[in-house]
C-alpha positions as a Markdown table, in Angstrom:
| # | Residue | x | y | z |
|---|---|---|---|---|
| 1 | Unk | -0.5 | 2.8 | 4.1 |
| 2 | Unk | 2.8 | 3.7 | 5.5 |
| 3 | Unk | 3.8 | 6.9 | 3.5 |
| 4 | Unk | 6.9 | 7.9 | 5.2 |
| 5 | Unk | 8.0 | 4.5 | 5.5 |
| 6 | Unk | 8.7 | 4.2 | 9.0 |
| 7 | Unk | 7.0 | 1.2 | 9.5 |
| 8 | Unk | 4.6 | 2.2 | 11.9 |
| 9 | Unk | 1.3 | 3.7 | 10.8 |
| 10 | Unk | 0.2 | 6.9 | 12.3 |
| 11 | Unk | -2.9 | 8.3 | 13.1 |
| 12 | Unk | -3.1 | 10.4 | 10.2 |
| 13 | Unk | -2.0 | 7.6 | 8.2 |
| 14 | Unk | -4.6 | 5.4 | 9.7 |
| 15 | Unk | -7.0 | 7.6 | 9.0 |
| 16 | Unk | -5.8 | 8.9 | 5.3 |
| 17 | Unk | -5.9 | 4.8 | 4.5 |
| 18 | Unk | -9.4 | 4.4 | 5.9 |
| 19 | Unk | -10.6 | 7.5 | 3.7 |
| 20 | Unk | -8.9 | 6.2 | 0.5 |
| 21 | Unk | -10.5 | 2.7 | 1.2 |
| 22 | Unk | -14.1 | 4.7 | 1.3 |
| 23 | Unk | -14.7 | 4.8 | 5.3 |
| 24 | Unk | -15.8 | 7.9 | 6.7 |
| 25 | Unk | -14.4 | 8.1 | 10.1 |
| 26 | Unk | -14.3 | 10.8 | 12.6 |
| 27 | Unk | -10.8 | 12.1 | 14.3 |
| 28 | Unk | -12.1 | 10.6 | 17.7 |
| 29 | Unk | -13.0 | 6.8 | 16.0 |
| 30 | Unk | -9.7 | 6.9 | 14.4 |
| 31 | Unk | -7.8 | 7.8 | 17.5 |
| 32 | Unk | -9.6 | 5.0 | 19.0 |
| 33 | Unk | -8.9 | 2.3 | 16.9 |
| 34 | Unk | -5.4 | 3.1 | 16.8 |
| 35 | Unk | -5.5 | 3.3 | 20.4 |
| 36 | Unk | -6.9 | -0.3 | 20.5 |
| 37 | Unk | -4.0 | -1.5 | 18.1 |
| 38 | Unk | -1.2 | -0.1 | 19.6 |
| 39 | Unk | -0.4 | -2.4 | 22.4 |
| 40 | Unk | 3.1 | -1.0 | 23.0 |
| 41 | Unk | 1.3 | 2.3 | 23.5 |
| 42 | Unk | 4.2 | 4.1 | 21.6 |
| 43 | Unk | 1.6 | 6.0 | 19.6 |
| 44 | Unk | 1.6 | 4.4 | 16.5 |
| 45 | Unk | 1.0 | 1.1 | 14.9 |
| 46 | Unk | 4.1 | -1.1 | 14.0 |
| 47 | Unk | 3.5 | -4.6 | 11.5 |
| 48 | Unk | 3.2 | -7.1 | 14.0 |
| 49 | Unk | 0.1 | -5.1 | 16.1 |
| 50 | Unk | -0.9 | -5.0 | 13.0 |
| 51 | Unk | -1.0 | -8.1 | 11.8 |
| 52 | Unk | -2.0 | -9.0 | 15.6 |
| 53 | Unk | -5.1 | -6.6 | 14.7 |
| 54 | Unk | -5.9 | -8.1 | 11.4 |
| 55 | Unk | -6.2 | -11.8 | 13.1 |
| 56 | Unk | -8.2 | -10.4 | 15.8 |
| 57 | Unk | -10.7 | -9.0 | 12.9 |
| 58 | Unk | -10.4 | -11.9 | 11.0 |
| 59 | Unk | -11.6 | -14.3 | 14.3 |
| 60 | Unk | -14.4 | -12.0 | 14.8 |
| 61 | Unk | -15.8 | -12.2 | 11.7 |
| 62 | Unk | -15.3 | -15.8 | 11.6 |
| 63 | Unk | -16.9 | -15.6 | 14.8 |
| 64 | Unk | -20.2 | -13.7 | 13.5 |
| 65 | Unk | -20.4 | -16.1 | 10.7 |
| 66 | Unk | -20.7 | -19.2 | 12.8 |
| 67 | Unk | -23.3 | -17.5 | 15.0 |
| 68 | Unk | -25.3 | -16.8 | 12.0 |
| 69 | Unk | -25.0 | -20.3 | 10.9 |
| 70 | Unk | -26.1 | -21.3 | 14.4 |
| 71 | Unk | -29.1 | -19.0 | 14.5 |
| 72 | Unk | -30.0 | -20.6 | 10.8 |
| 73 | Unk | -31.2 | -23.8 | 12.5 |
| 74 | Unk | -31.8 | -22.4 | 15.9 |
| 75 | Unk | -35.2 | -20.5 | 14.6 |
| 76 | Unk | -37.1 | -20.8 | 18.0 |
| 77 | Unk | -33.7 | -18.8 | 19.7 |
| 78 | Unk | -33.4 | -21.4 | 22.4 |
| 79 | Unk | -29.4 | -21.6 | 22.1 |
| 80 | Unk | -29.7 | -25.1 | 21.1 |
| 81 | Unk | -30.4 | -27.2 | 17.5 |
| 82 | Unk | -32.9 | -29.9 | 17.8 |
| 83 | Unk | -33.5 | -33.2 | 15.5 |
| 84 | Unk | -36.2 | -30.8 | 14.4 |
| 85 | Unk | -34.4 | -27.9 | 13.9 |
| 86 | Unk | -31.8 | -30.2 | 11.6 |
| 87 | Unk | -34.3 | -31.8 | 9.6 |
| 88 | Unk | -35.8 | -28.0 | 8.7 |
| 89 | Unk | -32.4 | -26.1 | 8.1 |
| 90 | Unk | -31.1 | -29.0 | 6.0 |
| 91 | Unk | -34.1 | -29.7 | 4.1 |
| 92 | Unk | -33.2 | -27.6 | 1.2 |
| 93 | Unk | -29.9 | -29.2 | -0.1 |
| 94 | Unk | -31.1 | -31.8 | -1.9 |
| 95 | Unk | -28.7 | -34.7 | -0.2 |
| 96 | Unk | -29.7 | -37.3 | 2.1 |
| 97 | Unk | -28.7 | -36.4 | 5.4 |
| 98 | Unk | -28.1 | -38.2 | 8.4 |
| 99 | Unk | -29.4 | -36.5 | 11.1 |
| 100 | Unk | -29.3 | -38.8 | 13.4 |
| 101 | Unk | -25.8 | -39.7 | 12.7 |
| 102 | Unk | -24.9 | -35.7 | 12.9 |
| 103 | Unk | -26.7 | -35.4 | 16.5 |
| 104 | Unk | -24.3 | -38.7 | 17.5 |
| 105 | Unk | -21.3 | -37.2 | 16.2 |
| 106 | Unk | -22.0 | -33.3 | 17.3 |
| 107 | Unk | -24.0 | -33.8 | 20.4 |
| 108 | Unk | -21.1 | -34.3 | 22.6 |
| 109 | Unk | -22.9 | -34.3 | 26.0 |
| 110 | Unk | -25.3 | -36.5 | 24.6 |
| 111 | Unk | -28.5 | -34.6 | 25.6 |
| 112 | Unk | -30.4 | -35.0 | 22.1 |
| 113 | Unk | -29.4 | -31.4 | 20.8 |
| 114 | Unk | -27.0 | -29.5 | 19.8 |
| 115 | Unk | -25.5 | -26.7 | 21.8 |
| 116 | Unk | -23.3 | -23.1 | 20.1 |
| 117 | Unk | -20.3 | -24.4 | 21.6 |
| 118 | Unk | -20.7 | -27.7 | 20.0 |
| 119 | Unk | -21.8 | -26.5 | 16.8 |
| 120 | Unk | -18.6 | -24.5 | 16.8 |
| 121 | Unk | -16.3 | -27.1 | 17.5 |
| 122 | Unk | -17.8 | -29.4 | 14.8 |
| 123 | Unk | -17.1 | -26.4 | 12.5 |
| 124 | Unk | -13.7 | -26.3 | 13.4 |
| 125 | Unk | -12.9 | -29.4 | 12.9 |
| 126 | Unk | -13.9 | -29.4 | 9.5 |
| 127 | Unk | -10.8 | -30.0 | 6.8 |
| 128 | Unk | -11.6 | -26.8 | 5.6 |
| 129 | Unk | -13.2 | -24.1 | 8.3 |
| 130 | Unk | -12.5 | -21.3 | 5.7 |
| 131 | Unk | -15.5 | -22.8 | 4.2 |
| 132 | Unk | -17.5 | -20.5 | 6.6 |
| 133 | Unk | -16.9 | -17.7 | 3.9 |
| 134 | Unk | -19.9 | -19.5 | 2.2 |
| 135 | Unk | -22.9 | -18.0 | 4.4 |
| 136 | Unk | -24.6 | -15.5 | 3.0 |
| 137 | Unk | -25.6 | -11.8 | 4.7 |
| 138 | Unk | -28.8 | -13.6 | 5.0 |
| 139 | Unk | -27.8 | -16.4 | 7.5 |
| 140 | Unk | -28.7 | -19.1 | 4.3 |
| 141 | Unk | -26.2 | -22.2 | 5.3 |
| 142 | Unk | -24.4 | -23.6 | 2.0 |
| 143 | Unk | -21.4 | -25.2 | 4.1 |
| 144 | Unk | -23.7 | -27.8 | 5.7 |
| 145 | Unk | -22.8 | -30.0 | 3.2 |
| 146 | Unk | -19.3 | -30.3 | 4.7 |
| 147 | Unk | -18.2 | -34.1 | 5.1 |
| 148 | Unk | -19.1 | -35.0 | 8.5 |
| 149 | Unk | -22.5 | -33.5 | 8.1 |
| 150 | Unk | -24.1 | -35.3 | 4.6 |
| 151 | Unk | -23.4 | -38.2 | 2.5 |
| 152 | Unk | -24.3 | -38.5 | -1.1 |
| 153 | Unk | -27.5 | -40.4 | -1.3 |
């Protein structure tokens, strides 16, 4: 991406990279995201705002894919997950599942359901949260099976 090797990526380096990888981008949306990445404002982008970049993409798109696992049990859009709502969205895997047991170890207020910012922090306290790369486009949950949640039956 760096073509003079400088080690900071211009705008027209930004933008020749974002062409070559197949994105279409106007002069104005380029400008902008480099705008947004350069957070010495020196004009350009240098490795580490890079690389500071890059995780900030990376936690948004972890982000999204934890929402859409959320909004795979929570079909009624109340911004919680019921007993109900567990019993449907892990009715298809085929493992015993105890949902009780999840509700007593996720619930962590213990008000009977299950809240976004608890469903999130049981995700991240899986051994392996990368897992989330599972989901599909569609919101179809295949890391539900992770340990805490199911138990071969």
């Amino acid at each position: 991406m760096d073509k003079d090797g400088d080690g900071v990526l211009s705008l027209r380096e930004l933008r020749d990279a974002l062409t070559q990888r197949g994105i279409s981008t106007t002069d104005k949306t380029a400008k902008l995201l480099l705008e947004r990445a350069d957070l010495d404002g020196s004009g350009g982008v240098d490795y580490l705002e890079f690389l500071a970049s890059t995780v900030h993409l990376a936690r948004l798109e972890r982000d999204e894919r934890m929402w859409r696992a959320f909004r795979h049990f929570d079909t009624a859009d109340t911004g919680f997950i019921s007993r109900e709502n567990l019993v449907q969205g892990l009715a298809h895997m085929g493992t015993k599942v105890d949902v009780d047991k999840i509700l007593a170890e996720v619930d962590q207020d213990g008000d009977g359901k299950i809240c976004y910012n608890e469903f999130c922090n049981m995700l991240r306290h899986q051994p392996e949260p990368a897992a989330l790369s599972t989901f599909a486009n569609d919101g179809a949950v295949k890391v539900a099976a992770a340990p805490a949640m199911v138990h071969p039956g």
